[in-house]
mmCIF file of the N, C-alpha and C atoms, coordinates in Angstrom:
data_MODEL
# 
_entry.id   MODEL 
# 
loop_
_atom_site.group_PDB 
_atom_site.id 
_atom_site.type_symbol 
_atom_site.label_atom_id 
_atom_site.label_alt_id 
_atom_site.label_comp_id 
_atom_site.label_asym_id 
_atom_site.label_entity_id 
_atom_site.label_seq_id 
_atom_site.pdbx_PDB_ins_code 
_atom_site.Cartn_x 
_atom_site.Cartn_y 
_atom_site.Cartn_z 
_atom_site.occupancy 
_atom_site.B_iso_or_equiv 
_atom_site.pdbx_formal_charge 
_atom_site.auth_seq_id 
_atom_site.auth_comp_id 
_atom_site.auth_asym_id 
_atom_site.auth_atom_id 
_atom_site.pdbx_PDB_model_num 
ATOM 1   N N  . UNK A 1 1  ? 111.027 -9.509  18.934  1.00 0.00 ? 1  UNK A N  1 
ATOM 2   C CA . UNK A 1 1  ? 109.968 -10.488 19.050  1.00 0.00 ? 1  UNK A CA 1 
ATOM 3   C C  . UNK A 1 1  ? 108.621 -9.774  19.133  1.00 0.00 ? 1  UNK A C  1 
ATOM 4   N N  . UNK A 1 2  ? 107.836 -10.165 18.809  1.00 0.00 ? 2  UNK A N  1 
ATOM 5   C CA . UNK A 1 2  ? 105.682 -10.056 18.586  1.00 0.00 ? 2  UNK A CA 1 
ATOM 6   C C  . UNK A 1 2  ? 105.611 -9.453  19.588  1.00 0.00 ? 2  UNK A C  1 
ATOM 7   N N  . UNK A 1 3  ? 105.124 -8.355  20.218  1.00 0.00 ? 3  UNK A N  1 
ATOM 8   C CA . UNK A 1 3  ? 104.129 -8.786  21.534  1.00 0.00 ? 3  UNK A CA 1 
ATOM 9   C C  . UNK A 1 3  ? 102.651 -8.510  21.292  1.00 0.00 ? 3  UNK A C  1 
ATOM 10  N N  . UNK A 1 4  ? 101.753 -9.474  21.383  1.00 0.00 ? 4  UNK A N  1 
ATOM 11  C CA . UNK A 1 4  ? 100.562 -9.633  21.009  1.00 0.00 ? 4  UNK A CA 1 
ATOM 12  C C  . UNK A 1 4  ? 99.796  -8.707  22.033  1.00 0.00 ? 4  UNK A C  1 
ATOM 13  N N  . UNK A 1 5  ? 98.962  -7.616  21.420  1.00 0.00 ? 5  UNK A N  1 
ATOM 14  C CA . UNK A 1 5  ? 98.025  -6.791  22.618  1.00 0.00 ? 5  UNK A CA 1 
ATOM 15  C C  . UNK A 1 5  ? 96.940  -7.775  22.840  1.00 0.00 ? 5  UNK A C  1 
ATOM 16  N N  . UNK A 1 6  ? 96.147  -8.689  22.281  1.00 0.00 ? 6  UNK A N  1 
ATOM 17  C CA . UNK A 1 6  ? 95.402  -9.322  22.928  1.00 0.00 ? 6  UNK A CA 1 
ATOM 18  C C  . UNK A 1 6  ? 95.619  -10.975 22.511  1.00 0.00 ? 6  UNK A C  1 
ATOM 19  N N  . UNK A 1 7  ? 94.750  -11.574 23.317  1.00 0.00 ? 7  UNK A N  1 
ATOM 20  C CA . UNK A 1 7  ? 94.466  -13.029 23.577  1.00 0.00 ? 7  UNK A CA 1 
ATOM 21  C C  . UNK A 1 7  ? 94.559  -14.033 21.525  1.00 0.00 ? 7  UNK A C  1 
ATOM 22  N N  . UNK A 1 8  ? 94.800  -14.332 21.848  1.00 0.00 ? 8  UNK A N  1 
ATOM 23  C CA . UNK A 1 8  ? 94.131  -15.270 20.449  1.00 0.00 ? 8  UNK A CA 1 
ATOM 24  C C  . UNK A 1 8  ? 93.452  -16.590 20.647  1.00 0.00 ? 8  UNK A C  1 
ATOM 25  N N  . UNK A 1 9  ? 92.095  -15.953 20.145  1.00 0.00 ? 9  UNK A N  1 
ATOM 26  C CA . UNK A 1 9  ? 91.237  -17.344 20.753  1.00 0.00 ? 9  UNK A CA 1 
ATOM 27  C C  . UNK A 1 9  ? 91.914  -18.782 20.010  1.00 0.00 ? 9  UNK A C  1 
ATOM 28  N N  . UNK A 1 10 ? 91.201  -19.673 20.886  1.00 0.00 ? 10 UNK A N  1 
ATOM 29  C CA . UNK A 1 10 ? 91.616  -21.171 20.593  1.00 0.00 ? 10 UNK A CA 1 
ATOM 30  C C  . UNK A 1 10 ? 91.219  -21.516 19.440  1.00 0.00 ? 10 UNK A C  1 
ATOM 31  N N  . UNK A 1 11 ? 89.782  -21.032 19.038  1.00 0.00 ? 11 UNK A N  1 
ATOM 32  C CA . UNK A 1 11 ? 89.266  -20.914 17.058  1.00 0.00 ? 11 UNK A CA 1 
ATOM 33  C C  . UNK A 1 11 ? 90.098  -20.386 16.565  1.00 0.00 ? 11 UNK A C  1 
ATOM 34  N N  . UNK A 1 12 ? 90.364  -18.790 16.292  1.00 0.00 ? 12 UNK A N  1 
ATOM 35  C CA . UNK A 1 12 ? 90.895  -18.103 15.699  1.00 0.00 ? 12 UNK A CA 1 
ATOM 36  C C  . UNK A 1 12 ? 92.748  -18.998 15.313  1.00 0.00 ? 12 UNK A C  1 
ATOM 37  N N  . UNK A 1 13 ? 93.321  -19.927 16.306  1.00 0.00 ? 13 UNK A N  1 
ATOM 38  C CA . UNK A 1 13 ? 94.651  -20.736 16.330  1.00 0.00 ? 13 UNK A CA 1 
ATOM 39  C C  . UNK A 1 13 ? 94.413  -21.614 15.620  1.00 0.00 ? 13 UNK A C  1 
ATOM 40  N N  . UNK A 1 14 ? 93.170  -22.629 16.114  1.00 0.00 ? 14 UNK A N  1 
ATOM 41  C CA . UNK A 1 14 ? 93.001  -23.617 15.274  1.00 0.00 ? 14 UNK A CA 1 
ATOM 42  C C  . UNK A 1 14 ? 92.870  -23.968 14.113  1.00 0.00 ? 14 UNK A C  1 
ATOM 43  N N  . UNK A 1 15 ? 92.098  -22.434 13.457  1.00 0.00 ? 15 UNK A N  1 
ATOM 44  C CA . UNK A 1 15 ? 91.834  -22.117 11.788  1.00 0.00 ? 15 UNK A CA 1 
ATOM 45  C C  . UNK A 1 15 ? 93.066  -21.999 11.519  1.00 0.00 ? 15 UNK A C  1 
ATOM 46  N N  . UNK A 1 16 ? 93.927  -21.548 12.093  1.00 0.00 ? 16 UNK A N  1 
ATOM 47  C CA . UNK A 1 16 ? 95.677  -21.425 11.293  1.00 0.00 ? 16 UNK A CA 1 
ATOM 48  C C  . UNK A 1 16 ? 96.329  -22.689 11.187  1.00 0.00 ? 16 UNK A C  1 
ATOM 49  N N  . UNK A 1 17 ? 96.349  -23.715 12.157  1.00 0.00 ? 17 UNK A N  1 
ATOM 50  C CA . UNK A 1 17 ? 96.627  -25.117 11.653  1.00 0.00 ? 17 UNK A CA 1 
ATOM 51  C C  . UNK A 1 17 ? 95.365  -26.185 11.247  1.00 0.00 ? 17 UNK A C  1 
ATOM 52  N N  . UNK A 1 18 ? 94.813  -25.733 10.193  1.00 0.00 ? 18 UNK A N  1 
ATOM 53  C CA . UNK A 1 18 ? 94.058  -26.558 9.491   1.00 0.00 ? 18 UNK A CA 1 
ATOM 54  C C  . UNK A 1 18 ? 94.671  -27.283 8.472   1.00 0.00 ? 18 UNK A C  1 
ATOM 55  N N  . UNK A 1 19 ? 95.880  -26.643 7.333   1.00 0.00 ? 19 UNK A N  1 
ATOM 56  C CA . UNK A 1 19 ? 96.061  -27.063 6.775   1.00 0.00 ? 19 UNK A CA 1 
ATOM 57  C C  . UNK A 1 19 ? 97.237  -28.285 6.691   1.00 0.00 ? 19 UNK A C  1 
ATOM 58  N N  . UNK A 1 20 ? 97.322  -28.366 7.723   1.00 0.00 ? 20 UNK A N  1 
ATOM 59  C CA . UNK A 1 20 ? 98.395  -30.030 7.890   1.00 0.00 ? 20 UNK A CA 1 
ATOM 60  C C  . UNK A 1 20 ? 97.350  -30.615 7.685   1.00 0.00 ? 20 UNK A C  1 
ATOM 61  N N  . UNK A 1 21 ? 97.810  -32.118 7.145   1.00 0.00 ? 21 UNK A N  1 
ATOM 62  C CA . UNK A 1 21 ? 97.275  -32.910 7.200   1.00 0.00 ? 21 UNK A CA 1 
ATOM 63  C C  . UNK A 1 21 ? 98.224  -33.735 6.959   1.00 0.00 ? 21 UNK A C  1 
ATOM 64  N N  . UNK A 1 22 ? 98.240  -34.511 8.504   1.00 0.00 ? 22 UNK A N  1 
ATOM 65  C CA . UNK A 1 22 ? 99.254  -36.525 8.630   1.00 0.00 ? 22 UNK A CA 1 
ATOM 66  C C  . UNK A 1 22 ? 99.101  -37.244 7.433   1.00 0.00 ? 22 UNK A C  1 
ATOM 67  N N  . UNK A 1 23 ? 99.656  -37.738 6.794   1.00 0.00 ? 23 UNK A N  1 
ATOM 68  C CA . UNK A 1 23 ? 99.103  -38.910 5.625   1.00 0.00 ? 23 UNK A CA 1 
ATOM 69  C C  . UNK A 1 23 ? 100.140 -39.980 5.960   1.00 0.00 ? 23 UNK A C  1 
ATOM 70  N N  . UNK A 1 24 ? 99.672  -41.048 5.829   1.00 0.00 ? 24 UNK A N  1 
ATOM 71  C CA . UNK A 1 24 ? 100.459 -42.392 5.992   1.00 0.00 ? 24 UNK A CA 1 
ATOM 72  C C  . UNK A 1 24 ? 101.057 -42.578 4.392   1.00 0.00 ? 24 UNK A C  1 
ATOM 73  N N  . UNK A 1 25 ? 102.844 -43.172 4.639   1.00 0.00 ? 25 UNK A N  1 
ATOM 74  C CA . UNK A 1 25 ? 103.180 -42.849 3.088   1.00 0.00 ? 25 UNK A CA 1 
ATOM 75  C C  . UNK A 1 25 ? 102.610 -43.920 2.172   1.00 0.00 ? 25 UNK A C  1 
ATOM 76  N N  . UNK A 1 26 ? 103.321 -43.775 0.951   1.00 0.00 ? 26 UNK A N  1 
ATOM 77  C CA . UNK A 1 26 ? 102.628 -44.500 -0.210  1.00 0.00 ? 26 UNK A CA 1 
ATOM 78  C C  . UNK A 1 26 ? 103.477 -45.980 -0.378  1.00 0.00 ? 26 UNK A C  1 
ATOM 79  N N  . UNK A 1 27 ? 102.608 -46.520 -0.125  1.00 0.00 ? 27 UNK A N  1 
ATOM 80  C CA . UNK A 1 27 ? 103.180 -47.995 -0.296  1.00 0.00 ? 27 UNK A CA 1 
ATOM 81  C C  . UNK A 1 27 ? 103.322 -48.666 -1.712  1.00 0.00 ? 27 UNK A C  1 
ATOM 82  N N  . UNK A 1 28 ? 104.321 -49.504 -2.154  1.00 0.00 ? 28 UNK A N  1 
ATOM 83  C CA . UNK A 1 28 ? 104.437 -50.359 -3.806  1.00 0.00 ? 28 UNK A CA 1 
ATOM 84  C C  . UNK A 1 28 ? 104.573 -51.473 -3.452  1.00 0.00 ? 28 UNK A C  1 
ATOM 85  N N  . UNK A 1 29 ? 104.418 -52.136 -4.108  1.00 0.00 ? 29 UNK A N  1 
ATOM 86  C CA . UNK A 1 29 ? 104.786 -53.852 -4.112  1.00 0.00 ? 29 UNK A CA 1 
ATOM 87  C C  . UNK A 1 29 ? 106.247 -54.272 -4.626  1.00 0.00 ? 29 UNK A C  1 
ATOM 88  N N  . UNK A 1 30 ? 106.698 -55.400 -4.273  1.00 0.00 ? 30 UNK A N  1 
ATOM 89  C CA . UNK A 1 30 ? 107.730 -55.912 -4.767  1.00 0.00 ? 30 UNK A CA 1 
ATOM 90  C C  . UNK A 1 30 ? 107.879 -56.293 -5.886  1.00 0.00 ? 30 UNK A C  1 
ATOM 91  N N  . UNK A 1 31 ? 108.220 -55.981 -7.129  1.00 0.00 ? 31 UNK A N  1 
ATOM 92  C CA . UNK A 1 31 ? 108.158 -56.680 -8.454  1.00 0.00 ? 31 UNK A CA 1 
ATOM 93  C C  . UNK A 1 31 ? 108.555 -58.636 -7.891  1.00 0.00 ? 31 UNK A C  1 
ATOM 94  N N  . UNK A 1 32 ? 109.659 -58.769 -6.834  1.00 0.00 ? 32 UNK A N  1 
ATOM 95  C CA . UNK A 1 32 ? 110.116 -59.806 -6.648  1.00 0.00 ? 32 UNK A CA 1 
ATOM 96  C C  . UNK A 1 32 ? 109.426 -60.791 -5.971  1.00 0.00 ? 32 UNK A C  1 
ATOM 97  N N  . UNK A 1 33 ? 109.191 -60.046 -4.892  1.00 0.00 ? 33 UNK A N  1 
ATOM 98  C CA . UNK A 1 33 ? 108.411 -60.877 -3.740  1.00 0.00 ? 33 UNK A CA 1 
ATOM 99  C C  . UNK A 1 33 ? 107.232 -60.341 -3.282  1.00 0.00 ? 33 UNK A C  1 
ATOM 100 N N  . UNK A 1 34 ? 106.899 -59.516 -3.573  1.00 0.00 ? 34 UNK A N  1 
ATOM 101 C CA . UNK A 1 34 ? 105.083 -58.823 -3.774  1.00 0.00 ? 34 UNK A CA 1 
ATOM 102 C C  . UNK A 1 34 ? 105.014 -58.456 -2.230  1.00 0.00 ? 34 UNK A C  1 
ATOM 103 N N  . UNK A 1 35 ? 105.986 -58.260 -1.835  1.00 0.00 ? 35 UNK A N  1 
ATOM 104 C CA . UNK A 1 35 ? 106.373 -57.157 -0.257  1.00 0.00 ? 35 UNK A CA 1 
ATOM 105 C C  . UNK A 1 35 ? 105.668 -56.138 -0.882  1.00 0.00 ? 35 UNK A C  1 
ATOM 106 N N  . UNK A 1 36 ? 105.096 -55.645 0.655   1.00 0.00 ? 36 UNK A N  1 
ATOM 107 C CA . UNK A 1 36 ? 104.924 -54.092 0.756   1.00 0.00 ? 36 UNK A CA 1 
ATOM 108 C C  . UNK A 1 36 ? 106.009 -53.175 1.104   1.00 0.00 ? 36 UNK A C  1 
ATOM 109 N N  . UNK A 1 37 ? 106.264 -51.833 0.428   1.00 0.00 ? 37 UNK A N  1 
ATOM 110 C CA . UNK A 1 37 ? 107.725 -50.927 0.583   1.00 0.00 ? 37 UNK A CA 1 
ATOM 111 C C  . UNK A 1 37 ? 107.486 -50.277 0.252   1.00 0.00 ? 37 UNK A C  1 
ATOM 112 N N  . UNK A 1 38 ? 108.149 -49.382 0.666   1.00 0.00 ? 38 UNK A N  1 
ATOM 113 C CA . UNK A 1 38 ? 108.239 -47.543 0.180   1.00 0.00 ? 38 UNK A CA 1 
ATOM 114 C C  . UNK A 1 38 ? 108.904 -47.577 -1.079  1.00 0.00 ? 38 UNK A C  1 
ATOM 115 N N  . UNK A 1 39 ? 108.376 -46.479 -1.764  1.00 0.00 ? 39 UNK A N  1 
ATOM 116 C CA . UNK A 1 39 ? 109.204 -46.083 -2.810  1.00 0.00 ? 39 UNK A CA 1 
ATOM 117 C C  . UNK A 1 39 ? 110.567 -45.711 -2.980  1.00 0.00 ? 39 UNK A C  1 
ATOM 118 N N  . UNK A 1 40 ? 111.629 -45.909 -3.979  1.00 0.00 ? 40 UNK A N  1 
ATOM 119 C CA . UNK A 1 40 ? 112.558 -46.042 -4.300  1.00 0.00 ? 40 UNK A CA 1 
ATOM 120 C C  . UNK A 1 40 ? 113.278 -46.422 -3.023  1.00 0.00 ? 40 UNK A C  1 
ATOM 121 N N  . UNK A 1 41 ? 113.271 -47.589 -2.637  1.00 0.00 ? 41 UNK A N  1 
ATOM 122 C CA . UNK A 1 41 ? 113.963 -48.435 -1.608  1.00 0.00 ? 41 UNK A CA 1 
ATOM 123 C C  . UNK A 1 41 ? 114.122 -49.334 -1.684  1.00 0.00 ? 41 UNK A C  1 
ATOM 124 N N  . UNK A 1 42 ? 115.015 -50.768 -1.553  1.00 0.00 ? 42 UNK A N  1 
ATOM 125 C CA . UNK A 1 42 ? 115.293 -51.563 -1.594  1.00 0.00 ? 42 UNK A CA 1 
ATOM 126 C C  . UNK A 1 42 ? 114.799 -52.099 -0.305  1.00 0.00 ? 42 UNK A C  1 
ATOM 127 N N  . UNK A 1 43 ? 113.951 -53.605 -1.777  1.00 0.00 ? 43 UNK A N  1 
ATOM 128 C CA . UNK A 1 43 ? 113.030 -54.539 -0.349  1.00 0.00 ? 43 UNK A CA 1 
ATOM 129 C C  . UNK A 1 43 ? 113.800 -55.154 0.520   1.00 0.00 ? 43 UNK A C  1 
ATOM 130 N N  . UNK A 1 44 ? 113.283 -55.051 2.091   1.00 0.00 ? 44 UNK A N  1 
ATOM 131 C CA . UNK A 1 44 ? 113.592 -55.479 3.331   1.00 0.00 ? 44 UNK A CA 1 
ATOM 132 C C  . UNK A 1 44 ? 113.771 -57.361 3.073   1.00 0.00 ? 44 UNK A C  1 
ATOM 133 N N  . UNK A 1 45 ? 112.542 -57.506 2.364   1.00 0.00 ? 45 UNK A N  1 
ATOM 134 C CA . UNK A 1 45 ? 112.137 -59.075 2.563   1.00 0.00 ? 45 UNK A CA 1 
ATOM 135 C C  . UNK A 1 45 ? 113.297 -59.881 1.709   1.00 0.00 ? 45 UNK A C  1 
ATOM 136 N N  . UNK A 1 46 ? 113.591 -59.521 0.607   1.00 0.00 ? 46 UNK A N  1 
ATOM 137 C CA . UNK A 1 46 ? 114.020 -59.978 -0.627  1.00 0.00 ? 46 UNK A CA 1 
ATOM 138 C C  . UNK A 1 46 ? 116.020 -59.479 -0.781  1.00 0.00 ? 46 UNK A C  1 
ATOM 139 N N  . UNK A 1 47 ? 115.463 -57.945 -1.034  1.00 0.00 ? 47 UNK A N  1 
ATOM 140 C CA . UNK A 1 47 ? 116.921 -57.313 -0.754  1.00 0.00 ? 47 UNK A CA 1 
ATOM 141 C C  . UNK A 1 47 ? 116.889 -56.728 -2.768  1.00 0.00 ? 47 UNK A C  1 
ATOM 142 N N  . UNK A 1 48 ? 115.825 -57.202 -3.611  1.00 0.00 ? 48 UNK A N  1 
ATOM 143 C CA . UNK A 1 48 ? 115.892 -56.562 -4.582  1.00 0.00 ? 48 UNK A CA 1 
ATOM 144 C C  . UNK A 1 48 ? 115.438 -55.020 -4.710  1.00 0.00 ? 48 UNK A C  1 
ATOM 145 N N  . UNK A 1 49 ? 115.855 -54.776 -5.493  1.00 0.00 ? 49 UNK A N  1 
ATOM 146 C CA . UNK A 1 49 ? 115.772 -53.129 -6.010  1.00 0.00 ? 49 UNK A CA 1 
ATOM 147 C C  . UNK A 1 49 ? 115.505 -53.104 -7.569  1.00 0.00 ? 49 UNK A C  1 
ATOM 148 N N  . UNK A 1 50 ? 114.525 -52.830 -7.806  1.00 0.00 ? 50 UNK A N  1 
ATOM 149 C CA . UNK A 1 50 ? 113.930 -52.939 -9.781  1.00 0.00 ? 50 UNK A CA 1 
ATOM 150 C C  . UNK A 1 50 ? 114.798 -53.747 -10.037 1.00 0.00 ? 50 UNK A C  1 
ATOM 151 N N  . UNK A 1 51 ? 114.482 -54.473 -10.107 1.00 0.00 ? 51 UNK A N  1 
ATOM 152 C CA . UNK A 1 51 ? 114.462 -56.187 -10.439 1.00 0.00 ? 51 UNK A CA 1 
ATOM 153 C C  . UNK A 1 51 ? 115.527 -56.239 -10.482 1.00 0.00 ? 51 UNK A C  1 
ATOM 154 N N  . UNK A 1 52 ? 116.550 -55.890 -9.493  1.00 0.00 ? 52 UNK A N  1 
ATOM 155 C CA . UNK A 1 52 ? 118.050 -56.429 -9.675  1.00 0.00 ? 52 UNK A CA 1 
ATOM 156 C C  . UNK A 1 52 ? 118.489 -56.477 -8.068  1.00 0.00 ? 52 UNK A C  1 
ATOM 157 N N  . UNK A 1 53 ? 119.102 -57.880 -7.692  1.00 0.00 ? 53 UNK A N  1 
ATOM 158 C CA . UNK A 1 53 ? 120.021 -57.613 -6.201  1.00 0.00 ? 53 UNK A CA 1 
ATOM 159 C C  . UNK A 1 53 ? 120.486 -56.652 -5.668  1.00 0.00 ? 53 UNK A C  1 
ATOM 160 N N  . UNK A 1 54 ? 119.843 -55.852 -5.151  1.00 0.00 ? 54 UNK A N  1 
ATOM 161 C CA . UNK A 1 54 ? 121.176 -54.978 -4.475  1.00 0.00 ? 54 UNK A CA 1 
ATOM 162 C C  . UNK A 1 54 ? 121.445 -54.895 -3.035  1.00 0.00 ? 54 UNK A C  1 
ATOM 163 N N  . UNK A 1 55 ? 120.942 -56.077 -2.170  1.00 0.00 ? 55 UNK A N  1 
ATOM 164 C CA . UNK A 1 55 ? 121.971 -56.012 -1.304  1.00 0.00 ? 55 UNK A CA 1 
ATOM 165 C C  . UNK A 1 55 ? 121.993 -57.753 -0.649  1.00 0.00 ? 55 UNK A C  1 
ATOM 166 N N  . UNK A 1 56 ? 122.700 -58.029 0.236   1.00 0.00 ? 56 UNK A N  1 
ATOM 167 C CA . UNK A 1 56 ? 122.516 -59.533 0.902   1.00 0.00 ? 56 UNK A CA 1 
ATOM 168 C C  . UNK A 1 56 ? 121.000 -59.526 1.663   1.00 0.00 ? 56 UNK A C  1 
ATOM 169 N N  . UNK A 1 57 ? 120.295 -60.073 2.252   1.00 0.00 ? 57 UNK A N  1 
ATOM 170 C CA . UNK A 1 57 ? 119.604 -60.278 3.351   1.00 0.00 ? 57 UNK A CA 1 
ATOM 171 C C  . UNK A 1 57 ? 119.655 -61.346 4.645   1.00 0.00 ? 57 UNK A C  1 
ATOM 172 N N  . UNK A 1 58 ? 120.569 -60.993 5.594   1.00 0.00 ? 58 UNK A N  1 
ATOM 173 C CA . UNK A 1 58 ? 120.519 -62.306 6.613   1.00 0.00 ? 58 UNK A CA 1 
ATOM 174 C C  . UNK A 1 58 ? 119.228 -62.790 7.021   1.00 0.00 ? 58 UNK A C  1 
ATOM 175 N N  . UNK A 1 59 ? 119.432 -64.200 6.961   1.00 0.00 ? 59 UNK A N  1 
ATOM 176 C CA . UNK A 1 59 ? 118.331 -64.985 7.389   1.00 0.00 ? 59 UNK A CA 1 
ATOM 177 C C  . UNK A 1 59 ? 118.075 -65.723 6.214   1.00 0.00 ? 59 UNK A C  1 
ATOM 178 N N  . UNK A 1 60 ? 118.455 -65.734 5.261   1.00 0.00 ? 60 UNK A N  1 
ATOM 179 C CA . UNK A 1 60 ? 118.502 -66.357 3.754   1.00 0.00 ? 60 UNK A CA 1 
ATOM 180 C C  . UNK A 1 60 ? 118.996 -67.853 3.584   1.00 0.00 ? 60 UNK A C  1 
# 
């Protein structure tokens, strides 16, 4: 393991995680029901997947 001879300032750390950056993901619409959804997923609201059923939805 490292052992560091001196301190590392709180700048000098912070410049090393600059390059993350959080992004909120990318949202599509429903061809079916014009829901908002993630990509390649089958809509919550509807239950279609490119324009075809693919699964039940209770509450229907």
């Amino acid at each position: 393991m490292a052992h560091p001879k001196h301190k590392v300032s709180s700048t000098r750390r912070d410049k090393r995680r600059t390059h993350y950056k959080a992004v909120a993901p990318t949202l599509a619409t429903c061809s079916n029901c014009g829901a908002a959804i993630l990509f390649h997923r089958v809509c919550p609201e509807c239950g279609f997947y490119r324009g075809k059923k693919a699964m039940e939805v209770k509450g229907q």
